[in-house]
N, C-alpha and C positions, 0 to 999 in steps of 0.2 A: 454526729460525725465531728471529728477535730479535725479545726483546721489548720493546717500547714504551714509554719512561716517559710519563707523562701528567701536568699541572702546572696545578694554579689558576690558577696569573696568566699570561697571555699573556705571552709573548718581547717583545711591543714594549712593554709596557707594563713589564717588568723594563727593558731598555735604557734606556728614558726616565725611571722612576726611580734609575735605577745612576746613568748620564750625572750627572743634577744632585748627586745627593747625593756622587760620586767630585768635581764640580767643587769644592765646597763644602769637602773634606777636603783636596784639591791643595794647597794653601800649608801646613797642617799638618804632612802628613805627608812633604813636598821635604824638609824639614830633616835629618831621618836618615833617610829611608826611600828617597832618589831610586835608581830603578832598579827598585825593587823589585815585583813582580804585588800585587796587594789583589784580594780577593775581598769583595764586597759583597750582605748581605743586605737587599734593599731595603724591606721591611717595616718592619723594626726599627733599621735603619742601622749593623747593628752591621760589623764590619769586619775580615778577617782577611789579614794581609800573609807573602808568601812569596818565596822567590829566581824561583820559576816561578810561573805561573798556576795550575798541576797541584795543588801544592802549596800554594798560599793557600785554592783549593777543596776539599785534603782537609780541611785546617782547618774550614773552612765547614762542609763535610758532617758533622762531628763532633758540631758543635750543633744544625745544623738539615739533618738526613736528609732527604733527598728534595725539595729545593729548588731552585729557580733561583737562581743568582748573577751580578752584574755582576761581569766584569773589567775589569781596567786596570793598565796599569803608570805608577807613581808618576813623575812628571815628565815625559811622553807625552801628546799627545792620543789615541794608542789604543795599543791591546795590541800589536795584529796588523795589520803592513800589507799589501796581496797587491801586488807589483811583476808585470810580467810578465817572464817569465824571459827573458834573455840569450841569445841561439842562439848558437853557436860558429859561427864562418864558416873 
């Protein structure tokens, strides 16, 4: 059986604070960080930046265990796009 983690702040209400406070950071951090994942705790604003997503949230988790965080990649409007895949004909 897996277990469950459970989280104070709802999913949409993290997204919609990540969302603005990642807008907010975007021109800062383009300058040397374009490419890069950020992980963002949106409580506190604090903010940790990785080559991967995986990796900016282990950052994250280091400070703040057992948290939700926004991602995003620096110079993107999102992390992850979903296309639909290609069939081979």
């Amino acid at each position: 059986m897996v277990e469950q983690m459970t989280y104070p702040v709802r999913v949409h209400e993290v997204a919609t604070k990540g969302q603005s406070i990642f807008r907010q950071l975007s021109e800062k951090l383009e300058k040397e960080h374009l490419g890069e994942a950020v992980a963002i705790e949106v409580d506190t604003g604090d903010y940790f930046l990785g080559k991967t997503g995986l990796e900016a949230v282990r950052k994250a988790r280091e400070k703040y265990p057992g948290k939700l965080f926004f991602v995003g990649r620096v110079g993107q409007p999102a992390y992850v796009s979903f296309r639909p895949r290609r069939t081979r004909q």
